[in-house]
N, C-alpha and C positions, 0 to 999 in steps of 0.2 A: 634200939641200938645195942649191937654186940660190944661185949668189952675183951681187949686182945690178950690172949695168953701172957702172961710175963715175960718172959724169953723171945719172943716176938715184938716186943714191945722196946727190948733190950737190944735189938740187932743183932743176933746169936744165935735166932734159929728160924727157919723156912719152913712151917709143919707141912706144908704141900711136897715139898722136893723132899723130907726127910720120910713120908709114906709114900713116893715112889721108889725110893730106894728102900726101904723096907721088906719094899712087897715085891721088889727085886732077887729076893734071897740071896745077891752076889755080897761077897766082902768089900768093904770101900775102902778106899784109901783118900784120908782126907788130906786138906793140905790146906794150911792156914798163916798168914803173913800178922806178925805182931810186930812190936815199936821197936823190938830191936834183934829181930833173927825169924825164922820160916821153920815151922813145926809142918810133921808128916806122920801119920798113925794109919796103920794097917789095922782094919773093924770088921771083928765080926758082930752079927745080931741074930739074935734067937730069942723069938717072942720080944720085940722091941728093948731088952737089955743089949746093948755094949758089951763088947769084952776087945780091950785094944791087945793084939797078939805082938805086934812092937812098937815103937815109935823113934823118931829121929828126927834131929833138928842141927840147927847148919854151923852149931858152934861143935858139935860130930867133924867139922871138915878143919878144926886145928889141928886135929889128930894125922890130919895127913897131908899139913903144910900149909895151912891158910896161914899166911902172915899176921903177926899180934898189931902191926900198924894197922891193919886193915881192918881189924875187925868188929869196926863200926860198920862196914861192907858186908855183915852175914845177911843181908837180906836182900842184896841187888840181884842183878841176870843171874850174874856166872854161879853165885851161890845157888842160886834157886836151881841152874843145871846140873850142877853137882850132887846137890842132895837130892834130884830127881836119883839121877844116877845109882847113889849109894843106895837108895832105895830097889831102886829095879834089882841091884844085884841083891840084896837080903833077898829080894821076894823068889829071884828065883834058887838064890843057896837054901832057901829053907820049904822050895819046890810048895807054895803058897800057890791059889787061885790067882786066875788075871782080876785085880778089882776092877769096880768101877769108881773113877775119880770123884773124890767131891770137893768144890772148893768154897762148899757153904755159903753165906750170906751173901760173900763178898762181889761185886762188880765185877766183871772180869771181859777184858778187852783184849784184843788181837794181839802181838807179841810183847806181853807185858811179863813177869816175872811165873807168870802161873804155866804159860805156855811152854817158857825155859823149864820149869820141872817139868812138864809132858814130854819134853823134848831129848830132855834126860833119861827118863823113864824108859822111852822108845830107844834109844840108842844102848840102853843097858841090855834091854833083849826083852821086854816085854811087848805084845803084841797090841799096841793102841792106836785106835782108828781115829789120825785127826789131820786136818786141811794143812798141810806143809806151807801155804803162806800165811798162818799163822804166829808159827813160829819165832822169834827173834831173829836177828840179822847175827850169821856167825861174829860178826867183829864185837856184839856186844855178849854173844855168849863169852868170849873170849875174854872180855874184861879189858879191850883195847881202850873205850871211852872213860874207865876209873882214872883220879887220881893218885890214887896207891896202886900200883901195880901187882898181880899177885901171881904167881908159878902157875898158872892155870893147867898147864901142857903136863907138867910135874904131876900136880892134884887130881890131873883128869885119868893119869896110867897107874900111881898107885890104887885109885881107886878099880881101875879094871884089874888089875891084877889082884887084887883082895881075894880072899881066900876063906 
């Protein structure tokens, strides 16, 4: 009987998916959903060391309007489209490699929170190859289904206009 790595053991890491991406040489962008907001890091590796060249995460989007009622809301759709967003544009203001997405461990299912940051990403201007019904339905990128309503239209132009 084999006994499992630690971290494998712990839900936290994939060693099969993390030596295809390895051996990939591309930089990743991972993207990962915690109990109260959506973290995103740009990865490079060489010789299996890390080195995260930025990282950003969805309480980033107070900064440019996310309502304080709402933001026990940093982890739903429209968050997750936005910080795709604010990502795609660092990656290309800082003219970085196109990554490849990781979203590690976790399950991930046809328009759920991870697809809205793909969908984000795409729309910022970077070039990602993915099945458009995938996607979320615009009314939830939107944040029509929240209780808290939040300036989505506001937060979505400051964010393209960034600089």
């Amino acid at each position: 009987m084999r006994v499992q790595k630690r971290r494998r053991k712990e839900n936290k890491t994939d060693y099969m998916k993390r030596i295809k991406l390895l051996k990939s040489k591309c930089p990743r962008l991972c993207f990962r959903k915690t109990d109260t907001d959506l973290i995103s890091q740009y990865i490079e590796s060489k010789e299996a060391q890390d080195k995260i060249l930025f990282g950003l995460n969805s309480k980033h989007l107070i900064k440019y309007g996310w309502p304080k009622e709402a933001e026990r809301s940093l982890k739903s759709t429209p968050a997750s489209y936005l910080l795709g967003m604010l990502v795609g544009k660092k990656i290309i203001e800082k003219k970085l490699k196109n990554p490849i997405i990781d979203f590690g461990i976790a399950k991930i299912t046809h328009r759920n929170t991870a697809f809205a940051f793909l969908n984000g990403l795409k729309d910022a201007g970077l070039k990602i190859e993915c099945n458009k019904e995938n996607f979320p339905e615009e009314k939830r990128i939107k944040g029509e289904h929240m209780k808290n309503k939040i300036p989505f239209e506001k937060i979505k132009s400051q964010i393209e206009n960034k600089k």
